[in-house]
C-alpha positions as a LaTeX table, in Angstrom:
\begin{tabular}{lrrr}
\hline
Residue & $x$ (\AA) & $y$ (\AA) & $z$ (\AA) \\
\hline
Unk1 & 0.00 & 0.00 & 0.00 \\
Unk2 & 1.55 & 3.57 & $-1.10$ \\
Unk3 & 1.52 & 5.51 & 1.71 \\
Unk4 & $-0.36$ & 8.74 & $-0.13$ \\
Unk5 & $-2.35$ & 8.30 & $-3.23$ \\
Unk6 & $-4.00$ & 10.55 & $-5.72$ \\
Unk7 & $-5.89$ & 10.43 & $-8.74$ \\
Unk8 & $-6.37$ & 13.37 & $-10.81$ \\
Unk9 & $-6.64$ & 15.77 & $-7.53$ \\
Unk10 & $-7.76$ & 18.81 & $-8.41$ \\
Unk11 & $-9.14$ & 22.22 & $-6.78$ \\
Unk12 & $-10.67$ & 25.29 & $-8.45$ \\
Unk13 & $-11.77$ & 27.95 & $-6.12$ \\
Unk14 & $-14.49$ & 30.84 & $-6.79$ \\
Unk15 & $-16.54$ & 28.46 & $-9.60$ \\
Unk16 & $-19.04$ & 25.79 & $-9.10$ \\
Unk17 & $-17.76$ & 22.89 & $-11.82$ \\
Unk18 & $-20.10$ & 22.68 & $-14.18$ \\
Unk19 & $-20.90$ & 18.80 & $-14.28$ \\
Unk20 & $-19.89$ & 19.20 & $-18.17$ \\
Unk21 & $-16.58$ & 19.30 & $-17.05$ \\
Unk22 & $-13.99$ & 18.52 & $-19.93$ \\
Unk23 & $-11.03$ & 17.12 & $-18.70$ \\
Unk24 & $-8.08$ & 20.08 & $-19.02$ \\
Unk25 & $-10.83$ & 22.37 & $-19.16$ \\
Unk26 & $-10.57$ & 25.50 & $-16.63$ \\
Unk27 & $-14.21$ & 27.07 & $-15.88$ \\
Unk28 & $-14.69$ & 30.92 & $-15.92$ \\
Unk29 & $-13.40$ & 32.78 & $-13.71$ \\
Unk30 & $-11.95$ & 29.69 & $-11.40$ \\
Unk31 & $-8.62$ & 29.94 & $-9.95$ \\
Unk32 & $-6.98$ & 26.94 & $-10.51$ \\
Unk33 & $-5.03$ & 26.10 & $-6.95$ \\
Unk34 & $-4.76$ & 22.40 & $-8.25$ \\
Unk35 & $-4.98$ & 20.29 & $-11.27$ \\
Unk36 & $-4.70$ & 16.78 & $-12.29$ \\
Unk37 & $-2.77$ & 15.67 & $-9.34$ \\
Unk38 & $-1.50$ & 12.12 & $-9.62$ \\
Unk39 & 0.86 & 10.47 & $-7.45$ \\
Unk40 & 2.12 & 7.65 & $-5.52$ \\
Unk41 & 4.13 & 8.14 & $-2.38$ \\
Unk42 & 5.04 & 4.91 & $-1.30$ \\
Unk43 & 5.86 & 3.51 & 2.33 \\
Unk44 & 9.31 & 4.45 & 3.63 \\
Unk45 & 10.60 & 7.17 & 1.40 \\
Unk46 & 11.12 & 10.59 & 1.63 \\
Unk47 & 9.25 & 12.41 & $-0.80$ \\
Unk48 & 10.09 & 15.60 & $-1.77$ \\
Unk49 & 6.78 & 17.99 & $-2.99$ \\
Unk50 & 9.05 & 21.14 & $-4.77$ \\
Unk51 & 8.05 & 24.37 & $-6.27$ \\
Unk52 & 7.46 & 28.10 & $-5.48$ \\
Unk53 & 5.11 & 29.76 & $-3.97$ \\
Unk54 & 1.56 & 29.66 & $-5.31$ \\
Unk55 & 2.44 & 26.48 & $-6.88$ \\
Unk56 & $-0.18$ & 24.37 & $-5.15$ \\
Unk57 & 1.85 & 22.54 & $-2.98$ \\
Unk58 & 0.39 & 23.53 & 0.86 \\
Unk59 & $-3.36$ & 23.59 & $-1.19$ \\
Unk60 & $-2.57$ & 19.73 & $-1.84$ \\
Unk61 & $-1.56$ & 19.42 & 1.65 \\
Unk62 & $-4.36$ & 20.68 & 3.27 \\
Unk63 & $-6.35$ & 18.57 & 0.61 \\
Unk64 & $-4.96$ & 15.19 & 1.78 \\
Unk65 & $-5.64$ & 16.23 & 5.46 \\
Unk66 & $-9.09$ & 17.02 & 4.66 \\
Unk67 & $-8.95$ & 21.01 & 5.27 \\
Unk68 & $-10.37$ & 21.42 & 1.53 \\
Unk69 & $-12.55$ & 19.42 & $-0.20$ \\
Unk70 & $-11.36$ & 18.48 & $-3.72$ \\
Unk71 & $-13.17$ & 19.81 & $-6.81$ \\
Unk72 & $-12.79$ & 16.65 & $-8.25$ \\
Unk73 & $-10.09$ & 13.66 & $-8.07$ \\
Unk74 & $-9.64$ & 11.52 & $-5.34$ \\
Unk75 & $-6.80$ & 10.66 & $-2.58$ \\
Unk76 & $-6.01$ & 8.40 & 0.13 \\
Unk77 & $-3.72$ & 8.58 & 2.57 \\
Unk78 & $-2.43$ & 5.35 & 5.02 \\
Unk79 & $-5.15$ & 3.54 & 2.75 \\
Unk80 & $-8.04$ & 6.08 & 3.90 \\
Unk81 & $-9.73$ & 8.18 & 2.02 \\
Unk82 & $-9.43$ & 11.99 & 2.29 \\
Unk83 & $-12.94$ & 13.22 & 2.32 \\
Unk84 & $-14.84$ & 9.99 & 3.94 \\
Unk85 & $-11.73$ & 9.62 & 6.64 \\
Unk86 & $-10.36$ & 13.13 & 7.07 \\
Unk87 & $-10.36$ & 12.73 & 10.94 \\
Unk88 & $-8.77$ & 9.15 & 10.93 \\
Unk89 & $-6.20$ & 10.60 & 8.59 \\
Unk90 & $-5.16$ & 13.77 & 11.24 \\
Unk91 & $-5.24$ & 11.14 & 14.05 \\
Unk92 & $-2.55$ & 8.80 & 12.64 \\
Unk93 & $-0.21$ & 11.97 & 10.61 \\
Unk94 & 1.91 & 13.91 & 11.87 \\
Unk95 & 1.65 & 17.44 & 10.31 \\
Unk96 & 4.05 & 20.55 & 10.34 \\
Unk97 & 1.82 & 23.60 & 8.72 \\
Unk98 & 3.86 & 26.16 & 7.08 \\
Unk99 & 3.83 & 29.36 & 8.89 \\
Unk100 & 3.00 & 27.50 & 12.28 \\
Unk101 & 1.11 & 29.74 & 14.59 \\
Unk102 & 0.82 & 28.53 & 18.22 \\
Unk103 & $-0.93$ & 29.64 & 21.50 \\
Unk104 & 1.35 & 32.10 & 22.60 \\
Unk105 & 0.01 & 32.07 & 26.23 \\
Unk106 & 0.94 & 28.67 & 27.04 \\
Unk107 & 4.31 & 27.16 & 27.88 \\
Unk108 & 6.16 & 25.43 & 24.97 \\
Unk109 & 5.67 & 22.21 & 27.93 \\
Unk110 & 1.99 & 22.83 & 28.09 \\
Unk111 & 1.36 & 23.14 & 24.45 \\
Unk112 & 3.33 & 20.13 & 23.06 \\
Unk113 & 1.35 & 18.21 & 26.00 \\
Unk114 & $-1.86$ & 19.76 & 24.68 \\
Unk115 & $-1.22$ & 19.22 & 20.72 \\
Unk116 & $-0.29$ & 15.48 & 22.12 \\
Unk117 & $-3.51$ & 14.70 & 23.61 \\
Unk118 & $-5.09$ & 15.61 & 20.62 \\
Unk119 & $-3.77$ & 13.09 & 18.93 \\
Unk120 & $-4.93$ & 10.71 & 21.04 \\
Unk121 & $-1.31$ & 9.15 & 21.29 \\
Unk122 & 1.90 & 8.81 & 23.74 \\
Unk123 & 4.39 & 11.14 & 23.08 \\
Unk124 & 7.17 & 8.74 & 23.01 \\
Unk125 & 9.47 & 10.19 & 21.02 \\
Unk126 & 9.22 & 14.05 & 22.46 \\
Unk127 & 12.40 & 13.83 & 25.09 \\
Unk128 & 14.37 & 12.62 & 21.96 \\
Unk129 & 13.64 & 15.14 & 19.74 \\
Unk130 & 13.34 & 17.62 & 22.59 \\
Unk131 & 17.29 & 16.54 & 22.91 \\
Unk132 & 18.47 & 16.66 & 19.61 \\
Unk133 & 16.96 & 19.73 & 18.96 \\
Unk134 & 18.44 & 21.34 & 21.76 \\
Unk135 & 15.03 & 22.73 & 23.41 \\
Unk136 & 15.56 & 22.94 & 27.30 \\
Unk137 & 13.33 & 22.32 & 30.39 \\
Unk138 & 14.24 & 25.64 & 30.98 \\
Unk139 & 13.21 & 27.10 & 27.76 \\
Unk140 & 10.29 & 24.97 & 27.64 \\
Unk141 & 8.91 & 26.60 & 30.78 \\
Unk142 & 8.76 & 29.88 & 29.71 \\
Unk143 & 5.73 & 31.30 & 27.45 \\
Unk144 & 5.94 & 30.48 & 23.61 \\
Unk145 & 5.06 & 34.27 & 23.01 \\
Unk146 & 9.08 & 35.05 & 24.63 \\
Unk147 & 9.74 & 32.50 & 21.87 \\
Unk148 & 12.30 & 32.92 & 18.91 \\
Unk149 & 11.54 & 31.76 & 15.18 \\
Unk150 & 13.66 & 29.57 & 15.45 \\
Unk151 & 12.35 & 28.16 & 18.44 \\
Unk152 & 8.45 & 28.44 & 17.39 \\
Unk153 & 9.90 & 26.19 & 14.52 \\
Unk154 & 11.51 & 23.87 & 16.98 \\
Unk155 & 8.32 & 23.08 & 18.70 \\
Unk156 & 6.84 & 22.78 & 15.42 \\
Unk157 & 8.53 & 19.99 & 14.82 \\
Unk158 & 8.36 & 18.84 & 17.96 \\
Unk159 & 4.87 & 18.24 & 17.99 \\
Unk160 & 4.23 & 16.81 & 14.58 \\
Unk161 & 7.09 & 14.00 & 15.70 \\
Unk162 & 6.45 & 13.60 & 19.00 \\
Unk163 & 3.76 & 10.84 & 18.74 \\
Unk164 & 6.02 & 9.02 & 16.11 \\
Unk165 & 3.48 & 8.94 & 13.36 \\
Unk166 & 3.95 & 6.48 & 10.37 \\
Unk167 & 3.55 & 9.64 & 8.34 \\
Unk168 & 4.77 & 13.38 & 8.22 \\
Unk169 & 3.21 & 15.82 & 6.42 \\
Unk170 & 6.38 & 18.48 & 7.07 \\
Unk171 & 5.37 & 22.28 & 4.97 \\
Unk172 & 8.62 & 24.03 & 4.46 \\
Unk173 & 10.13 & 22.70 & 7.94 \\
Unk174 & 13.58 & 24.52 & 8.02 \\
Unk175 & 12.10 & 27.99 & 8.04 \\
Unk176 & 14.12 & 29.65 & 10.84 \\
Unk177 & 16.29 & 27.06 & 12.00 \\
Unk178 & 20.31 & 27.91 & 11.97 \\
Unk179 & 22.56 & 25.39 & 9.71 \\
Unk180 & 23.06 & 23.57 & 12.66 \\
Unk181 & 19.77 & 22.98 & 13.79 \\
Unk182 & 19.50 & 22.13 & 9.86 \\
Unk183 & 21.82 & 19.58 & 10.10 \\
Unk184 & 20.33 & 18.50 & 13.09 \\
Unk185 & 17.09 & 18.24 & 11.83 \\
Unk186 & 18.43 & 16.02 & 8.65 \\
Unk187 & 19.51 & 13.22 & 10.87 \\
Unk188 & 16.05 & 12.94 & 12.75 \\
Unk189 & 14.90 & 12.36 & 9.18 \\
Unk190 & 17.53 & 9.91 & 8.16 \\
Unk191 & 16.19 & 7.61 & 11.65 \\
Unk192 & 12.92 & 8.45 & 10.85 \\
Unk193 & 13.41 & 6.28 & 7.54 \\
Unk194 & 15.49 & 4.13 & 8.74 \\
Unk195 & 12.67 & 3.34 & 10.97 \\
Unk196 & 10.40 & 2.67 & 8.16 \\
Unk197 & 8.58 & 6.12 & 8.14 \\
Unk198 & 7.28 & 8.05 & 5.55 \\
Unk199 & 7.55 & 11.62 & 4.97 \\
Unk200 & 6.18 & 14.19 & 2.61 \\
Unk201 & 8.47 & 17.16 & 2.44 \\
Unk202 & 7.06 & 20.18 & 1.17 \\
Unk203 & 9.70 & 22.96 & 0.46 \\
Unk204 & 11.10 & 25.56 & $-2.15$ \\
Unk205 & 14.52 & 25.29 & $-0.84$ \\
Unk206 & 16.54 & 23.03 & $-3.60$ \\
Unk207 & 19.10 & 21.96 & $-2.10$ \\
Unk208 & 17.58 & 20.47 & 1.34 \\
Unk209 & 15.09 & 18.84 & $-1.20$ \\
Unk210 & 18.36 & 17.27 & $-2.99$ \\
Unk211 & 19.74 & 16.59 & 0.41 \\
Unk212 & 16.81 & 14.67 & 2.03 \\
Unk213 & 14.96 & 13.11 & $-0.55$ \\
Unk214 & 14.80 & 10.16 & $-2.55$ \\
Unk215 & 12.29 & 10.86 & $-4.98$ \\
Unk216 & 10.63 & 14.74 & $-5.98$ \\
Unk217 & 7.45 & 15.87 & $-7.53$ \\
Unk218 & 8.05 & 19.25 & $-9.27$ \\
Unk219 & 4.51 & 21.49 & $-9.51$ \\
Unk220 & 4.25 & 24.63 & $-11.57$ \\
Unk221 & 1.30 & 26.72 & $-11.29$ \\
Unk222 & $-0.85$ & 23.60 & $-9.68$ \\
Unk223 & 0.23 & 21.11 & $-12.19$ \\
Unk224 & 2.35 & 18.40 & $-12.13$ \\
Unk225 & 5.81 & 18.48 & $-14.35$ \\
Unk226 & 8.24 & 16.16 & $-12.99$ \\
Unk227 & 8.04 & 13.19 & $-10.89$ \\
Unk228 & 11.23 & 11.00 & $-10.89$ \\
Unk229 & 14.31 & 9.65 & $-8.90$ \\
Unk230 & 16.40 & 12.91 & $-7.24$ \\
Unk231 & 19.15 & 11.03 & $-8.63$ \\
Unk232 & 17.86 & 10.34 & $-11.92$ \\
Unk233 & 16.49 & 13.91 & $-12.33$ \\
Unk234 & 19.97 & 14.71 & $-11.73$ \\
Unk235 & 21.51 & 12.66 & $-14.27$ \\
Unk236 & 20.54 & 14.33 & $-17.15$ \\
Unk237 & 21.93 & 18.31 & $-15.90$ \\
Unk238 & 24.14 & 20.10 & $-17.68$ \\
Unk239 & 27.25 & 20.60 & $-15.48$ \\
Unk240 & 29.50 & 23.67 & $-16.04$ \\
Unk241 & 32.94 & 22.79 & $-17.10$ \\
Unk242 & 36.15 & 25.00 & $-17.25$ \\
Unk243 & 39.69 & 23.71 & $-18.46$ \\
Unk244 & 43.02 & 25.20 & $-19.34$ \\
Unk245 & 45.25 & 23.15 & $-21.35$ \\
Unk246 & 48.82 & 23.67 & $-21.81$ \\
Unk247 & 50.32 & 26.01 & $-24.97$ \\
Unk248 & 49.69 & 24.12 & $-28.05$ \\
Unk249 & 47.82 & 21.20 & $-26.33$ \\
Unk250 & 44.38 & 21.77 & $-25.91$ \\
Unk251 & 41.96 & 18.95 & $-26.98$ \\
Unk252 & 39.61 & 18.64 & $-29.71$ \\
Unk253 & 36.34 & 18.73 & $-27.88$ \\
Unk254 & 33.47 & 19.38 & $-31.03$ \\
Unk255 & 31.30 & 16.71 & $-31.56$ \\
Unk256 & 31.98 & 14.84 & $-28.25$ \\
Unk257 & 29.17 & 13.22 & $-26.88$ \\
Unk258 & 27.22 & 15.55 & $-24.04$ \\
Unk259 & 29.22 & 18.65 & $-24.83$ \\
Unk260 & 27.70 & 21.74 & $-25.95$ \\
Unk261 & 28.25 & 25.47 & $-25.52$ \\
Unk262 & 32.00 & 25.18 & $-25.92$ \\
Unk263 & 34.11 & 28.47 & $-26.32$ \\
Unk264 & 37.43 & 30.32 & $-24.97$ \\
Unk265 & 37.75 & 32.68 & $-23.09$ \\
Unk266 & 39.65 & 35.85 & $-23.34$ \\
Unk267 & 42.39 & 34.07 & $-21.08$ \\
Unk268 & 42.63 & 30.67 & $-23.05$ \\
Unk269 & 40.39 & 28.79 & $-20.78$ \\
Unk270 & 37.44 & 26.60 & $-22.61$ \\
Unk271 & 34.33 & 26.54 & $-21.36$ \\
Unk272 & 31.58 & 24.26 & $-21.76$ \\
Unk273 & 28.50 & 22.24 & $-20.65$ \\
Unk274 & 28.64 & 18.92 & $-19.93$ \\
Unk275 & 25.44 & 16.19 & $-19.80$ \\
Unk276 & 24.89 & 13.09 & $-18.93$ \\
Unk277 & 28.01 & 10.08 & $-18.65$ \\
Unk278 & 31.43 & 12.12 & $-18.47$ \\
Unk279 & 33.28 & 9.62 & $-20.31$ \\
Unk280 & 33.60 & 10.65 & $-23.30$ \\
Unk281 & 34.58 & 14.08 & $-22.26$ \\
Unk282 & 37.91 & 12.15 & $-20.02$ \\
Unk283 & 38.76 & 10.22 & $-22.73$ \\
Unk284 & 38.85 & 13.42 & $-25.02$ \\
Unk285 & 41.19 & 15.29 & $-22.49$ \\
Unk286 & 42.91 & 12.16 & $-22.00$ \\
Unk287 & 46.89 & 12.88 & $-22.76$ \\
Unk288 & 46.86 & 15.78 & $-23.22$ \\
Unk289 & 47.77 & 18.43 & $-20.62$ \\
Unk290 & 45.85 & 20.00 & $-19.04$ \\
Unk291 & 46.50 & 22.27 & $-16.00$ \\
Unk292 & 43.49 & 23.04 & $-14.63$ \\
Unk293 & 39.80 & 21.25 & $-14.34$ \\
Unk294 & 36.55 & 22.48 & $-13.13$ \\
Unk295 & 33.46 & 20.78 & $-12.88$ \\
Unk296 & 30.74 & 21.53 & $-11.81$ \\
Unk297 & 28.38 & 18.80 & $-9.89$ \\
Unk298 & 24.91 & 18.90 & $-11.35$ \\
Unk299 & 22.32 & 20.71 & $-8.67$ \\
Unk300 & 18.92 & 20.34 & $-8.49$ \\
Unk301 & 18.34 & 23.79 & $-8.62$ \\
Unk302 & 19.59 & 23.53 & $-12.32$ \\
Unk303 & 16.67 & 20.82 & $-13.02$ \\
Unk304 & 14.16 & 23.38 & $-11.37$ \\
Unk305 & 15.32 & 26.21 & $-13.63$ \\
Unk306 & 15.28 & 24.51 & $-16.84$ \\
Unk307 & 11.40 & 23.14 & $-15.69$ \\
Unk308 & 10.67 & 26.77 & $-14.75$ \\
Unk309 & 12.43 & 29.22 & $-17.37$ \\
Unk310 & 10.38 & 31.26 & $-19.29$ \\
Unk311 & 7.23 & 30.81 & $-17.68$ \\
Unk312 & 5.34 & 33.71 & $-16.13$ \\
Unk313 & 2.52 & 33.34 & $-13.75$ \\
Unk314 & $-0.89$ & 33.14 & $-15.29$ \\
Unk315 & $-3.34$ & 36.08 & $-14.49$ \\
Unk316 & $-5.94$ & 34.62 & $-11.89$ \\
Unk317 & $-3.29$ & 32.53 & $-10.26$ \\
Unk318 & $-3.44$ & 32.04 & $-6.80$ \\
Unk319 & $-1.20$ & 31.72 & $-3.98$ \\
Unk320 & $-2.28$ & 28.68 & $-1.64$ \\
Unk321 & $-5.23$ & 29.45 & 0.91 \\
Unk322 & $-4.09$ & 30.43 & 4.13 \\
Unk323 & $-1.96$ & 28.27 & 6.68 \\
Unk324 & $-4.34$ & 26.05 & 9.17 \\
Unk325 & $-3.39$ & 25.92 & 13.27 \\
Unk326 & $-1.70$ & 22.90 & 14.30 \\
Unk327 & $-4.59$ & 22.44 & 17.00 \\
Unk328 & $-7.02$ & 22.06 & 13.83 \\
Unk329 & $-4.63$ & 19.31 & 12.39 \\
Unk330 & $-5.32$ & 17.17 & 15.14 \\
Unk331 & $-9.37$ & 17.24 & 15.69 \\
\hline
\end{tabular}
């Protein structure tokens, strides 16, 4: 059983569908949050959800947790459906809203014992992650309003862990932590899969994406435009590459398999771009010599651009719908 499921999952806000519905179609004057949705996040993996804001990514969120109801399409999650089993779904996931707002007049103690009970669940993971995280008794006593980002984000996490749900739902997660707290944060993930979990990582920042996850959906403009391997999706960059060969020596590099864009320089270097297996490229260099090698390692930023470039926003689109309470993920 994947852990998350969907099948064409799809929401239009400010239009009533018309039950002529085409599919592709867009109704007047909907704005199209989410269309055609379909994928398969399966059991174990960390999934990475990428694109920018106003893509659609925290409206498909709040979807599978049964905050919106779809305009058509269908989902499951942990084998239940969104609509029919909304509750069942909140009381089994663990969920990190982006832009997490909290009860400012309780203790960071008192509200991570509060969000617990609403799930219904021991928190037996909290002193753990309470550790790692470097949160103190101390700090925890005081109010969350004397709290820091950083530390609002803390107990964020925190709370959707604490229970150790079979699933996280995690919306942008990082936001405010220091690179340490980062890195920190990376190795809870790393046992959390170990461990067999699943999570769904929603987030615009590339490289976390490329550092956690093993496979990423790519949405533009609430449609789906990539779905593949991080590593694969890789694969297939160009990679900048910069070489300076001694005088008289430098190699014959048209027509090599995966090289394009090649020039010089002013200052004798040659520049180029490089894609897919490098082999060809060494064995073109090969004996001949060359004093200096750059190569760049392909990013998935560069994936993201090339999906992105020359697109503009569409007039009507929307930015997703506004960021639920973690007290309403749990009921």
């Amino acid at each position: 059983m994947d852990a998350i499921e969907t099948t064409a999952l799809t929401k239009h806000f400010g239009h009533r569908e018309s039950p002529l519905h085409r599919p592709g179609h867009r109704p007047m004057g909907a704005i199209r949050a989410l269309e055609d949705l379909s994928i398969a996040v399966r059991e174990g993996e960390i999934f990475g959800f990428l694109g920018p804001n106003g893509a659609g990514k925290s409206t498909t969120i709040r979807l599978l947790l049964g905050f919106l109801h779809p305009t058509r399409g269908s989902g499951s999650v942990l084998g239940l459906d969104i609509v029919r089993d909304s509750v069942a779904i909140r009381g089994r996931v663990g969920y990190l809203p982006g832009g997490i707002a909290l009860y400012d007049s309780l203790s960071g103690a008192r509200l991570l014992d509060y969000l617990g009970e609403l799930t219904g669940r021991p928190s037996t993971r909290r002193a753990e992650l309470l550790d790692r995280l470097e949160l103190s008794s101390r700090t925890l006593d005081r109010p969350v309003r004397d709290y820091s980002r950083g530390m609002r984000q803390k107990i964020g996490i925190i709370q959707a862990l604490q229970h150790d749900p079979e699933l996280a739902i995690l919306d942008e997660p990082t936001e405010g932590l220091d690179p340490l707290m980062q890195r920190s944060f990376y190795a809870i993930l790393d046992d959390l899969k170990a461990a067999g979990r699943t999570i769904f990582f929603s987030s615009h920042v590339l490289s976390e994406v490329e550092r956690v996850c093993d496979r990423v959906a790519i949405v533009r403009r609430g449609q789906l435009v990539a779905l593949q391997e991080v590593a694969s999706l890789l694969e297939h960059r160009k990679r900048n590459v910069e070489l300076r060969a001694g005088d008289g020596d430098a190699p014959v590099l048209d027509g090599v398999a995966g090289v394009s864009g090649l020039a010089r320089t002013a200052d004798g270097r040659i520049v180029c771009q490089l894609e897919g297996d490098v082999g060809p490229f060494l064995a073109a260099i090969a004996g001949h010599r060359i004093t200096d090698l750059t190569i760049e390692p392909a990013h998935l930023e560069e994936a993201f651009l090339e999906l992105y470039e020359d697109v503009e926003p569409e007039d009507g689109a929307t930015p997703d719908v506004p960021a639920a309470t973690v007290a309403g993920a749990a009921r």
